[in-house]
N, CA, C and O atoms as CSV, one atom per row, in Angstrom:
chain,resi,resn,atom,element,x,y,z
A,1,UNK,N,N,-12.813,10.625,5.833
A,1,UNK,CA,C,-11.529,10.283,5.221
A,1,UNK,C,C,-11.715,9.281,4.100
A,1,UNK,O,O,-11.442,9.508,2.921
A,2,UNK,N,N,-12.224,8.112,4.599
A,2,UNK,CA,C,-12.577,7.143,3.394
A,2,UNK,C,C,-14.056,7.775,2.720
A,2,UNK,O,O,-15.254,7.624,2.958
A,3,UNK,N,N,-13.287,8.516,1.806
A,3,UNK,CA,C,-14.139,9.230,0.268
A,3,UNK,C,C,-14.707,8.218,-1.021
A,3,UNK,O,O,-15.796,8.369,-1.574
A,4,UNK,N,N,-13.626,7.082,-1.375
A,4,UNK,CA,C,-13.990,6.046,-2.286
A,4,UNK,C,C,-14.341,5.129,-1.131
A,4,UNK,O,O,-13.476,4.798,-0.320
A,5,UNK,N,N,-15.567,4.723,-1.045
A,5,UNK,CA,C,-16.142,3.736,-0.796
A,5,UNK,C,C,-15.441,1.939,-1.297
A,5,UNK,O,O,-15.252,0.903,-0.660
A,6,UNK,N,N,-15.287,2.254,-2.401
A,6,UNK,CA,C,-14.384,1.062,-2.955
A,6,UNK,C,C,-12.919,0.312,-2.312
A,6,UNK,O,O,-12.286,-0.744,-2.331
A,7,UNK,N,N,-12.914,1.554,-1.802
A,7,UNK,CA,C,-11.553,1.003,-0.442
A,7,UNK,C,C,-11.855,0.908,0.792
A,7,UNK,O,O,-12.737,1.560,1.351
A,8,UNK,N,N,-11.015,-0.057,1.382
A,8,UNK,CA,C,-11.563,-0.447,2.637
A,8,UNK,C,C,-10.353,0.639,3.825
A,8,UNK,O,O,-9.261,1.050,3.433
A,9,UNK,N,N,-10.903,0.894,5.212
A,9,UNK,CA,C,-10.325,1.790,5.844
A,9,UNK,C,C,-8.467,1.235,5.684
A,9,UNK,O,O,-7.521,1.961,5.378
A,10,UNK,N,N,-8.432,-0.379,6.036
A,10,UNK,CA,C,-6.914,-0.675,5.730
A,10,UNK,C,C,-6.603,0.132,4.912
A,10,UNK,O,O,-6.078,1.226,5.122
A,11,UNK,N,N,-6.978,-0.463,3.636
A,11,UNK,CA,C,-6.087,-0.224,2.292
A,11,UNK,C,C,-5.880,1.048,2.144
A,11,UNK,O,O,-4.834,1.361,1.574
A,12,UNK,N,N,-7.053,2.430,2.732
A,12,UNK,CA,C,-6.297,3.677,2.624
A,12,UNK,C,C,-5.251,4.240,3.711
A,12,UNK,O,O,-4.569,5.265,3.706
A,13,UNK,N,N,-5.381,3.130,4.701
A,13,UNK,CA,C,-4.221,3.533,5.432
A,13,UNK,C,C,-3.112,3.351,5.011
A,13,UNK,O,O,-2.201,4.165,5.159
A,14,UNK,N,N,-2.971,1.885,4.220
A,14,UNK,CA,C,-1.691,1.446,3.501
A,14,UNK,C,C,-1.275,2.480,2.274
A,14,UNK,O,O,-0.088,2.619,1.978
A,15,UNK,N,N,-2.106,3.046,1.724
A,15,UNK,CA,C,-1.796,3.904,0.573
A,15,UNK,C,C,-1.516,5.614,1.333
A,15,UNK,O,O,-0.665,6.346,0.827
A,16,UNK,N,N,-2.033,5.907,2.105
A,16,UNK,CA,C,-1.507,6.925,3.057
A,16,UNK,C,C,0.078,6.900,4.098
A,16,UNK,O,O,0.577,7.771,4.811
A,17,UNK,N,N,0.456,5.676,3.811
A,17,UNK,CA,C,1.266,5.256,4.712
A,17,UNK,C,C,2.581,5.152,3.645
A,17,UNK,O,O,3.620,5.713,3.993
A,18,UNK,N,N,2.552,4.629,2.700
A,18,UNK,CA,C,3.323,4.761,1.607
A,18,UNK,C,C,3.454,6.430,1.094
A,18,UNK,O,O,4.569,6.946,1.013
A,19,UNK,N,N,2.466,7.040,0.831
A,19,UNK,CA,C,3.129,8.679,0.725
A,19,UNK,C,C,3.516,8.731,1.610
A,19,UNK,O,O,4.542,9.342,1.312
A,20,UNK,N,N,3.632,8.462,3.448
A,20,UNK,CA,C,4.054,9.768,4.289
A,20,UNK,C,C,5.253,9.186,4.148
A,20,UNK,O,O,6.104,10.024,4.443
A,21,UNK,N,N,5.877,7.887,3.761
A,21,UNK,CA,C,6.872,7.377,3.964
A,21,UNK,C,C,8.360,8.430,3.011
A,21,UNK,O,O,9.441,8.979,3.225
A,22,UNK,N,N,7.525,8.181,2.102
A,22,UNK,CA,C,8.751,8.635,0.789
A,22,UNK,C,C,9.281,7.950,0.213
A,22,UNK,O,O,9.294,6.760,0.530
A,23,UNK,N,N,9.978,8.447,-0.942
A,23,UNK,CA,C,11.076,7.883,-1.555
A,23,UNK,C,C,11.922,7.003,-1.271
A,23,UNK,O,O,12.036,5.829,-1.623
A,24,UNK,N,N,12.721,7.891,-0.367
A,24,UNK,CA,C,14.204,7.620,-0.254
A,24,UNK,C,C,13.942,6.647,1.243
A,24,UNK,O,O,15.056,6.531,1.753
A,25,UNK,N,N,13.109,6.074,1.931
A,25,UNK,CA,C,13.010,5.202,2.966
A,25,UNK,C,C,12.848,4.103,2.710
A,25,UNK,O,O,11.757,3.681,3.094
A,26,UNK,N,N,13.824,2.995,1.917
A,26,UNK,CA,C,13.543,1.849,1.165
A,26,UNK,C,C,13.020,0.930,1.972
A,26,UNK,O,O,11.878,0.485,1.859
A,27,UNK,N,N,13.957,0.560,2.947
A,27,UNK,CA,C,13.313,0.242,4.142
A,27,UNK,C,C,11.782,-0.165,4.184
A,27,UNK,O,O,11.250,-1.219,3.835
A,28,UNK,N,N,11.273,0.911,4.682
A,28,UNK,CA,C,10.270,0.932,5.380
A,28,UNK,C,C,9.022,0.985,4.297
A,28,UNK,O,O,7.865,0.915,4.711
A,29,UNK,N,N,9.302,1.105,2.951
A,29,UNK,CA,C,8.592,0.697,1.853
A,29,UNK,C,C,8.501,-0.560,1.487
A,29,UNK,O,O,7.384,-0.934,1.129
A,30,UNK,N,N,9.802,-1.704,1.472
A,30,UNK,CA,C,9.871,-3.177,1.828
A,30,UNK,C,C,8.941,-3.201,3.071
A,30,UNK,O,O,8.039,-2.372,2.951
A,31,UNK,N,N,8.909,-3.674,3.847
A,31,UNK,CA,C,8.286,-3.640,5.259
A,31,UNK,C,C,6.981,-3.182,5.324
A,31,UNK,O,O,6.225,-3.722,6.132
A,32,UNK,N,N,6.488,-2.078,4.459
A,32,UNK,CA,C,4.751,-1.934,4.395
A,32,UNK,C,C,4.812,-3.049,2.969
A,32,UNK,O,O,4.065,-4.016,3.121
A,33,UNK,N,N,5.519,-3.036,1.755
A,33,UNK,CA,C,5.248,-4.215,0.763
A,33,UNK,C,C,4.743,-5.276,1.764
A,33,UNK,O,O,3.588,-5.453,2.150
A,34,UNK,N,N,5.770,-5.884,2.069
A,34,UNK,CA,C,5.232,-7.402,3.141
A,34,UNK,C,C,3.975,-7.599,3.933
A,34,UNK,O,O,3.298,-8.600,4.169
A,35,UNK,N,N,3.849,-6.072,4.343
A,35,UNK,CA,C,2.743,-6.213,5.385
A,35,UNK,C,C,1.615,-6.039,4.767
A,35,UNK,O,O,0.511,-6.402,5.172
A,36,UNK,N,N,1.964,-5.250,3.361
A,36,UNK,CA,C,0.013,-5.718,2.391
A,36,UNK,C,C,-0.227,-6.490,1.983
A,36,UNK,O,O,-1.332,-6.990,1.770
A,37,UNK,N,N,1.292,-6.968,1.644
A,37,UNK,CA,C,0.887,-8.814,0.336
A,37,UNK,C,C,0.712,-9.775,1.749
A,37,UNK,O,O,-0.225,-10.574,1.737
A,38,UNK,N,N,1.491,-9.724,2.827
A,38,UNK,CA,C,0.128,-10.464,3.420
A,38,UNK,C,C,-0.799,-10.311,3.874
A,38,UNK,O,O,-1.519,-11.304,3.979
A,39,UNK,N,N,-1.274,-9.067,4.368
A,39,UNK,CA,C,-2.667,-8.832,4.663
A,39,UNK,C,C,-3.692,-9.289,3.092
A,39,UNK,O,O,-4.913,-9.253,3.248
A,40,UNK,N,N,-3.341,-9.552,2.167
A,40,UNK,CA,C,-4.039,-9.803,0.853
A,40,UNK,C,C,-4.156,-10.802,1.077
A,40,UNK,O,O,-5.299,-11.137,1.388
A,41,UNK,N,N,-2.893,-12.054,1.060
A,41,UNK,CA,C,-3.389,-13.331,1.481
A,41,UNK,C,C,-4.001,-13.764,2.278
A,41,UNK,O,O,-4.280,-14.952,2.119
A,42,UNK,N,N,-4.453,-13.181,3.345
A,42,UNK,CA,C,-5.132,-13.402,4.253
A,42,UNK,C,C,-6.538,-13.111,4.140
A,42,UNK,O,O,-7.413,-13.632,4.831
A,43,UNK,N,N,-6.698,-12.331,3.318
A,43,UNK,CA,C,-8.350,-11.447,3.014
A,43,UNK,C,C,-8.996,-10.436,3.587
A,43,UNK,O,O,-10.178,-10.105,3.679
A,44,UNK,N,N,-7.761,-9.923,4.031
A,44,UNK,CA,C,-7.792,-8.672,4.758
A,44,UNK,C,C,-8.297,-7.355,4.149
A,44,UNK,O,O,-9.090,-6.524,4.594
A,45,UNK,N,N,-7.207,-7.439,2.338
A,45,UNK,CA,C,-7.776,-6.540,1.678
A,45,UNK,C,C,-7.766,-7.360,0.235
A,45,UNK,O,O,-7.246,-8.431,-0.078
A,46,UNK,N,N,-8.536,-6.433,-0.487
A,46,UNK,CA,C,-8.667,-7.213,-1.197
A,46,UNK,C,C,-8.189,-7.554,-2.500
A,46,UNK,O,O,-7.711,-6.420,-2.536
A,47,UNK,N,N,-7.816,-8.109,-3.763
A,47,UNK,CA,C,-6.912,-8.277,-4.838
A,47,UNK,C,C,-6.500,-6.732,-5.678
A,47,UNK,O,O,-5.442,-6.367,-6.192
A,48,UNK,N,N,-7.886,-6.029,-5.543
A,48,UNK,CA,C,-7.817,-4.729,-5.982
A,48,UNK,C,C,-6.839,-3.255,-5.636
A,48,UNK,O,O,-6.145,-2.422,-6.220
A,49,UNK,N,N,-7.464,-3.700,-3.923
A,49,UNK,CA,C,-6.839,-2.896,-3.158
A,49,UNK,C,C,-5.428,-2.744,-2.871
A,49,UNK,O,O,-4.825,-1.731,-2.517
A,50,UNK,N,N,-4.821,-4.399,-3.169
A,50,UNK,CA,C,-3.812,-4.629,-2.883
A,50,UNK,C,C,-2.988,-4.133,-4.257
A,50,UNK,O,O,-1.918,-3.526,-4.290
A,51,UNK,N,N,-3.947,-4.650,-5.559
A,51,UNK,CA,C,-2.884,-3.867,-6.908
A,51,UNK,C,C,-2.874,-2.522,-6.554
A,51,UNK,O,O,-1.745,-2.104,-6.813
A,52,UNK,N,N,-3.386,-1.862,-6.212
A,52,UNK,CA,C,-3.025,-0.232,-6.160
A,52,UNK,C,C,-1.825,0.041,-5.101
A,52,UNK,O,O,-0.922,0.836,-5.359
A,53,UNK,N,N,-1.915,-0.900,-3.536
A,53,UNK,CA,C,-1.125,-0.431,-3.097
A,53,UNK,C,C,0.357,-0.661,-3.407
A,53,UNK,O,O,1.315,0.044,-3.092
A,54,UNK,N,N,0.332,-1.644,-3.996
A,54,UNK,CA,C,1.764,-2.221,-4.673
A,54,UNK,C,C,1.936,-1.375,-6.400
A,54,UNK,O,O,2.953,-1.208,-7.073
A,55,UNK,N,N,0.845,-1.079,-6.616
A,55,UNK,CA,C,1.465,-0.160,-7.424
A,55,UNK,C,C,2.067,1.473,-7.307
A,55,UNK,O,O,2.671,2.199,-8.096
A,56,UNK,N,N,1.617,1.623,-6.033
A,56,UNK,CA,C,2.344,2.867,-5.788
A,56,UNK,C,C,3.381,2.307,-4.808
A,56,UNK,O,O,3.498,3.502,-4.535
A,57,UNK,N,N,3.945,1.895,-4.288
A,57,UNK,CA,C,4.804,0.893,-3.489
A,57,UNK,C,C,5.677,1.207,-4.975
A,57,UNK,O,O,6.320,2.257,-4.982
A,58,UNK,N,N,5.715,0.533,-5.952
A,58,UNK,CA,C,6.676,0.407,-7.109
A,58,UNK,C,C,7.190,1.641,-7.726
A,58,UNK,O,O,8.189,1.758,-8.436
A,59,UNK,N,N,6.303,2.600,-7.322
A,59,UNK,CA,C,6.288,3.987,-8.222
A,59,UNK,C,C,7.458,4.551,-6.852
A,59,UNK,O,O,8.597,5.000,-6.987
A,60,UNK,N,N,6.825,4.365,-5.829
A,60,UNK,CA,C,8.038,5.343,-4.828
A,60,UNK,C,C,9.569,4.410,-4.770
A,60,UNK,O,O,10.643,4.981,-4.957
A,61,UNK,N,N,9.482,2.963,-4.496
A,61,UNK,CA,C,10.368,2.235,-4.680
A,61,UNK,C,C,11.285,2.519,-5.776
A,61,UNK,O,O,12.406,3.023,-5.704
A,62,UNK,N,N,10.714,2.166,-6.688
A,62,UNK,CA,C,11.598,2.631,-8.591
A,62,UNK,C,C,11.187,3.312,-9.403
A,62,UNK,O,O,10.668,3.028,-10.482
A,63,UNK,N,N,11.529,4.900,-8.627
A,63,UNK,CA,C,10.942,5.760,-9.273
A,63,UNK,C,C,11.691,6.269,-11.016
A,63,UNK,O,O,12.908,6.372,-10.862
A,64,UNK,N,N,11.444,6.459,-11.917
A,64,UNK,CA,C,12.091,6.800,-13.188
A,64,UNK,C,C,12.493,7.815,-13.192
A,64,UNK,O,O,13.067,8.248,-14.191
């Protein structure tokens, strides 16, 4: 499953977890937000990992 090496097993769960979510579940897109920006502060994952997941976090959140 973890194909890019560059990510850690979290962070593709967090980015897998954000697609299964969707769009329209604002909710629960707040609620994984929180739970990566602090797993980041903590050093869980890492500054990288965390811009990607918040950047797709933003893309399903406010989508254009």
């Amino acid at each position: 499953m973890n194909d890019d090496k560059r990510f850690s097993d979290k962070a593709i769960n967090y980015l897998e977890r954000v697609k299964k979510t969707g769009k329209e579940n604002r909710q629960k897109l707040d609620e994984l937000s929180r739970q990566a920006y602090s797993d980041y502060r903590e050093g869980i994952i890492s500054e990288k990992e965390y811009g990607s997941i918040y950047a797709l976090l933003m893309e399903y959140r406010y989508p254009r």
